[in-house]
C-alpha positions, 0 to 999 in steps of 0.5 A, a space after each residue: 774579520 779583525 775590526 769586528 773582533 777587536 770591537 767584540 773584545 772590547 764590549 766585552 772588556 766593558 761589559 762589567 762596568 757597564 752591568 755595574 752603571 745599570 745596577 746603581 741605585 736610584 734614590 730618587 733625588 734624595 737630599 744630602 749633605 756633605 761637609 767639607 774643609 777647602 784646605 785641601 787642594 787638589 782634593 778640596 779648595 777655594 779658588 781665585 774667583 772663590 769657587 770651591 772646587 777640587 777633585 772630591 767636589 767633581 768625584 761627588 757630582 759624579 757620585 750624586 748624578 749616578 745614584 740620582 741626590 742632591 747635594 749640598 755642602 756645610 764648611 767645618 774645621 778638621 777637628 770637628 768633622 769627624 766628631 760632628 759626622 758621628 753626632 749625625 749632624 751631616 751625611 758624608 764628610 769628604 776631606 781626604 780623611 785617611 781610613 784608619 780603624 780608630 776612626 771606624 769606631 766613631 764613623 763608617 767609611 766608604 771604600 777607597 777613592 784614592 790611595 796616596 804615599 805621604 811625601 816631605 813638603 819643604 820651602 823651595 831653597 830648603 838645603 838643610 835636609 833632604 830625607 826623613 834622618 837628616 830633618 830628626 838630626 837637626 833639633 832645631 827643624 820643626 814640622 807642621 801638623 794637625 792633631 790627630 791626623 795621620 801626618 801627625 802620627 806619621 810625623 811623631 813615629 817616622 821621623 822623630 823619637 816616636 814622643 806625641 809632646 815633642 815641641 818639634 811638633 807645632 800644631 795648626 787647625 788647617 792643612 792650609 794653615 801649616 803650609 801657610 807657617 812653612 812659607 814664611 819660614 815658621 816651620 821647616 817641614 809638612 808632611 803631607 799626601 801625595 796628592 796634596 802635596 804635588 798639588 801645592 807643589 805645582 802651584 807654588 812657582 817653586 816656592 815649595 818642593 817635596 824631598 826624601 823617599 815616601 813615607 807610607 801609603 794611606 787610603 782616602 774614604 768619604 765617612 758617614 754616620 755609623 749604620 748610614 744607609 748611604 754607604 753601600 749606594 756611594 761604595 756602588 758608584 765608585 767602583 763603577 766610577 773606577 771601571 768606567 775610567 770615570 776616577 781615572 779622568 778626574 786624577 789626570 785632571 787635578 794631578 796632572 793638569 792642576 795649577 792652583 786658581 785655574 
């Protein structure tokens, strides 16, 4: 009687998910369109064969293949996305953007998809600081950011003297341009999520590491124009993606397994 009973439990541990998959929405092949930067592996980026991929590309085929769209991708730079996803001039924005309330006043966002902790991602033989206190200590160490993204502010009010015009503060228009200027030695720190730091990591060849303590955490929401009658089909998905183990597959994936042009 025990395997019948364990088979019985665990029906009824799925039962919910399983009730939340048959309540999706259909919305009957509907044509969307989701911008996107590629600049942020593992959650976006183009491979060595050129191929954009990355988690957020495999959770939105997901996304599309439940609730029955179809899906094309516009390329834009981080500073235009929001703005541009708030003139309606595309659907969703996917680019690990940060849920913050600032940003709720210009676009909707979706549910959280991911939570991450920023971490401190440094050159490999980096030894001139090892935490957040001794990087402010030194004037002549500098970080890389992107105006108005979270690690800019995370950057200005955690690690410096809390002064947005700090010269500390080097600006670039991609993520991936700030790791760029911290390889060749332009810069000495990015301060980045977890996800993508780990994810820069482990394709570095030791050529990057991460040091310090966490940051702070932050969660990762796909945006929408505001009043979108997207939001509630995509909010339906993921939660059923995240009671079918479907998001927890896509983190082993990309976090555990991801090696950067594989």
């Amino acid at each position: 009687m025990i395997a019948p009973l364990l088979r019985a439990a665990a029906l009824v541990t799925l039962l919910p998910g399983l009730a939340l998959a048959q309540a999706l929405p259909d919305l009957q092949g509907r044509e969307v369109v989701v911008v996107t930067e590629n600049a942020y592996p593992p959650l976006q980026f183009v491979d060595a064969s050129g191929k954009a991929v990355g988690w957020e590309y495999d959770a939105m085929a997901e996304i599309a293949k439940r609730l029955n769209m179809t899906v094309s991708y516009q390329n834009s730079s981080w500073d235009a996305m929001i703005p541009a996803v708030a003139a309606g001039e595309y659907d969703i924005g996917m680019t690990g953007i940060t849920i913050r309330d600032d940003r709720k006043e210009q676009v909707d966002f979706s549910d959280p998809y991911m939570r991450s902790e920023m971490v401190m991602l440094v050159r490999g033989d980096e030894d001139r600081f090892t935490d957040a206190k001794s990087f402010a200590a030194d004037p002549d160490l500098l970080i890389a950011a992107q105006p108005g993204t979270t690690p800019f502010y995370v950057g200005i009010y955690e690690v410096l003297d809390g002064d947005e015009a700090n010269p500390r503060m080097k600006m670039f228009e991609t993520f991936g341009a700030g790791v760029q200027a911290l390889r060749a030695g332009d810069v000495d720190l990015v301060l980045t999520d977890g996800t993508a730091g780990n994810g820069y990591v482990a394709a570095s060849e030791g050529g990057l590491k991460i040091v310090g303590e966490k940051l702070g955490a932050e969660d990762f929401g796909f945006i929408f124009p505001k009043g979108s009658d997207l939001v509630a089909p995509v909010n339906a998905a993921i939660a059923a993606m995240k009671a079918d183990g479907a998001t927890a597959a896509l983190d082993e994936k990309w976090f555990l397994d991801f090696k950067m042009g594989e």
